[in-house]
C-alpha positions as a Markdown table, in Angstrom:
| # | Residue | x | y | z |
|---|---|---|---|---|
| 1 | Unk | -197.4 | -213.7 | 194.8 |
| 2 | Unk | -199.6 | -212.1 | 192.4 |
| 3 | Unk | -198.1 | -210.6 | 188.9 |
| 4 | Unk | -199.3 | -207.2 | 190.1 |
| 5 | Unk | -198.2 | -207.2 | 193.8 |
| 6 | Unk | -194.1 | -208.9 | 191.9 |
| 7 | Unk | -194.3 | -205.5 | 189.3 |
| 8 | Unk | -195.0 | -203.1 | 192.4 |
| 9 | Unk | -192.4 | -204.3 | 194.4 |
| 10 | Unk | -190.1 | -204.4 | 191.5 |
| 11 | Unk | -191.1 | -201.1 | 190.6 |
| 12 | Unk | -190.5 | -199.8 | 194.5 |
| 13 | Unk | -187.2 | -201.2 | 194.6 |
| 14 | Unk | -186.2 | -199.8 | 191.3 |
| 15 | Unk | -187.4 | -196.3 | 192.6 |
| 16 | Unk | -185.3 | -196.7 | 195.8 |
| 17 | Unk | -189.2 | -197.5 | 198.0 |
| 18 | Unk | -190.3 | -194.0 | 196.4 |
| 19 | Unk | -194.0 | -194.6 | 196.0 |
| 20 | Unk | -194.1 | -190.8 | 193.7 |
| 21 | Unk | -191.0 | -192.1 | 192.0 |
| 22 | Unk | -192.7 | -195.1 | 190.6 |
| 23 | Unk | -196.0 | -192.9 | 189.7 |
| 24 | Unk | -193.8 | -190.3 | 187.7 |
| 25 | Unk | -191.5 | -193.0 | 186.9 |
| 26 | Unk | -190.4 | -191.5 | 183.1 |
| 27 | Unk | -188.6 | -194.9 | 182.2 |
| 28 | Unk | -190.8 | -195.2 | 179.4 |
| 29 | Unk | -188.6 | -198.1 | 177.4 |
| 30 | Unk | -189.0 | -200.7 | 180.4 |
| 31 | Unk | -191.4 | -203.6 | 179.6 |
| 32 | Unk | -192.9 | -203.1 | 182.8 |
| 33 | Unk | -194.0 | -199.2 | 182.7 |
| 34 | Unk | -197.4 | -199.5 | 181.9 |
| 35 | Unk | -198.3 | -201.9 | 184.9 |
| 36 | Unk | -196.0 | -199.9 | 187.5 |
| 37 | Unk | -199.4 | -198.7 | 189.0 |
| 38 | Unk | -200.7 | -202.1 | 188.6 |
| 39 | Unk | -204.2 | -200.4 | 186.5 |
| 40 | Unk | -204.3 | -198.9 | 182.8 |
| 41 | Unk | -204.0 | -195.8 | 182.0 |
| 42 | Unk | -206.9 | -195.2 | 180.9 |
| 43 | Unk | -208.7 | -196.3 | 184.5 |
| 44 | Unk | -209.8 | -193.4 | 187.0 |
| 45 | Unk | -207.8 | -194.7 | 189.5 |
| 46 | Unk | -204.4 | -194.2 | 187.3 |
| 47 | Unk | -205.5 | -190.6 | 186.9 |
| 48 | Unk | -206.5 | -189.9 | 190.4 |
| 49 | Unk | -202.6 | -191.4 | 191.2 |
| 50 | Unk | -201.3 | -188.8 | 188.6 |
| 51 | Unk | -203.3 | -186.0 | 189.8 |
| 52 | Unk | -202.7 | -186.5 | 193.6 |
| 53 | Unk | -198.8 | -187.2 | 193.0 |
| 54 | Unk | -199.0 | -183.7 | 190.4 |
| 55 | Unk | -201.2 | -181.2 | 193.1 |
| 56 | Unk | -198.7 | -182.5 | 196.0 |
| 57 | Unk | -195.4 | -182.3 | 194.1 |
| 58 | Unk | -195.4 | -180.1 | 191.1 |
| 59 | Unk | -192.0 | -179.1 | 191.8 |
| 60 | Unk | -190.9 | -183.2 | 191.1 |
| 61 | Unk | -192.4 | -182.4 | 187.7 |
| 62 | Unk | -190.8 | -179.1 | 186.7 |
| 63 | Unk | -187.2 | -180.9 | 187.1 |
| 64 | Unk | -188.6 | -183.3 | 185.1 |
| 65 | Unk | -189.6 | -181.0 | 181.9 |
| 66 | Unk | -186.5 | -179.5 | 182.5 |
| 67 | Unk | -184.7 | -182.3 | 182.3 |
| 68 | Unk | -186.3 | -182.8 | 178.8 |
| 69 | Unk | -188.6 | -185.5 | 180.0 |
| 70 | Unk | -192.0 | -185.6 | 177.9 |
| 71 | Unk | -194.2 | -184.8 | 180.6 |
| 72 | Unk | -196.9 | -185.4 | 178.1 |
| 73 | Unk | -196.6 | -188.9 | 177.7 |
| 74 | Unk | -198.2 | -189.5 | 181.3 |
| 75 | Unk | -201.3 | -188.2 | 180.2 |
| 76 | Unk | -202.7 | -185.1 | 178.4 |
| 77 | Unk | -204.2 | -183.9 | 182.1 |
| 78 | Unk | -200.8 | -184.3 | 183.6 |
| 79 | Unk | -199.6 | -181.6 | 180.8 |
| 80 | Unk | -202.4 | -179.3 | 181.6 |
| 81 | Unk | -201.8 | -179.3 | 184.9 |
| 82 | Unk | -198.4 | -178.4 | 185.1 |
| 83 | Unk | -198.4 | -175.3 | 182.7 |
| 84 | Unk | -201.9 | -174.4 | 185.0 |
| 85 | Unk | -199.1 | -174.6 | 187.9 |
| 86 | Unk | -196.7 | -172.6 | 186.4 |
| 87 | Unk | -199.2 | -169.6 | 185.6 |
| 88 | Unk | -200.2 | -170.0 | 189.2 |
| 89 | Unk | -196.9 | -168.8 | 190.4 |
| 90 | Unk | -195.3 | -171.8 | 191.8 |
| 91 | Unk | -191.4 | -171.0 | 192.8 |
| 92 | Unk | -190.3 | -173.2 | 191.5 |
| 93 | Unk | -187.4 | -174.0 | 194.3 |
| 94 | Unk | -187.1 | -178.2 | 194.6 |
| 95 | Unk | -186.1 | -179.7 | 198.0 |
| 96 | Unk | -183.9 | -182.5 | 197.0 |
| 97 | Unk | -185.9 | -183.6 | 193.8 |
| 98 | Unk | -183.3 | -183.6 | 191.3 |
| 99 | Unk | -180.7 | -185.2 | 193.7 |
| 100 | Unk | -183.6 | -188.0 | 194.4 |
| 101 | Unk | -184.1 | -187.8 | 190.8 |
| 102 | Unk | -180.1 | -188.7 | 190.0 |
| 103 | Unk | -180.3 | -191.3 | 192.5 |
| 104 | Unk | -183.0 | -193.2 | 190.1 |
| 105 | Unk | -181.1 | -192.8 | 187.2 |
| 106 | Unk | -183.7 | -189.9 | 185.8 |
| 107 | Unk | -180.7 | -187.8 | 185.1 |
């Protein structure tokens, strides 16, 4: 088993097998946080992960930032997107994100 393919399934079990759990993952003190996508940030493929996981759940990161979670420590696109959601007139209503979100220990 490859390093990568040991921290992704690490990364999957810690997240409870939530793929979007591990991309928003905001456990920023774990040694392993900035190979839980298995590229660097700075890579297009880490921002295409980021901006796919933001367009299709931007409700997973409004309980975030309300939980106080630095939103901006993703990326500085991530942060722009978000507050471009928010003037958009999302609802804001979650569908069980902040009970998956207790489940992972993000609460």
């Amino acid at each position: 088993m490859t390093k990568t393919r040991a921290i992704k399934q690490f990364c999957l079990e810690c997240s409870g097998d939530s793929p979007l759990t591990v991309t928003l993952c905001c456990s920023f003190d774990c040694p392993l946080w900035a190979w839980r996508l298995g590229v660097s940030m700075k890579t297009k493929a880490y921002s295409v992960r980021l901006d796919r996981a933001i367009k299709n759940h931007p409700e997973y990161l409004e309980d975030l930032s309300q939980i106080g979670v630095d939103i901006d420590r993703f990326s500085l696109k991530q942060s722009f997107s978000l507050r471009r959601t928010k003037e958009l007139g999302t609802t804001g209503q979650t569908t069980g994100v902040q009970e998956e979100a207790r489940k992972t220990g993000l609460y």
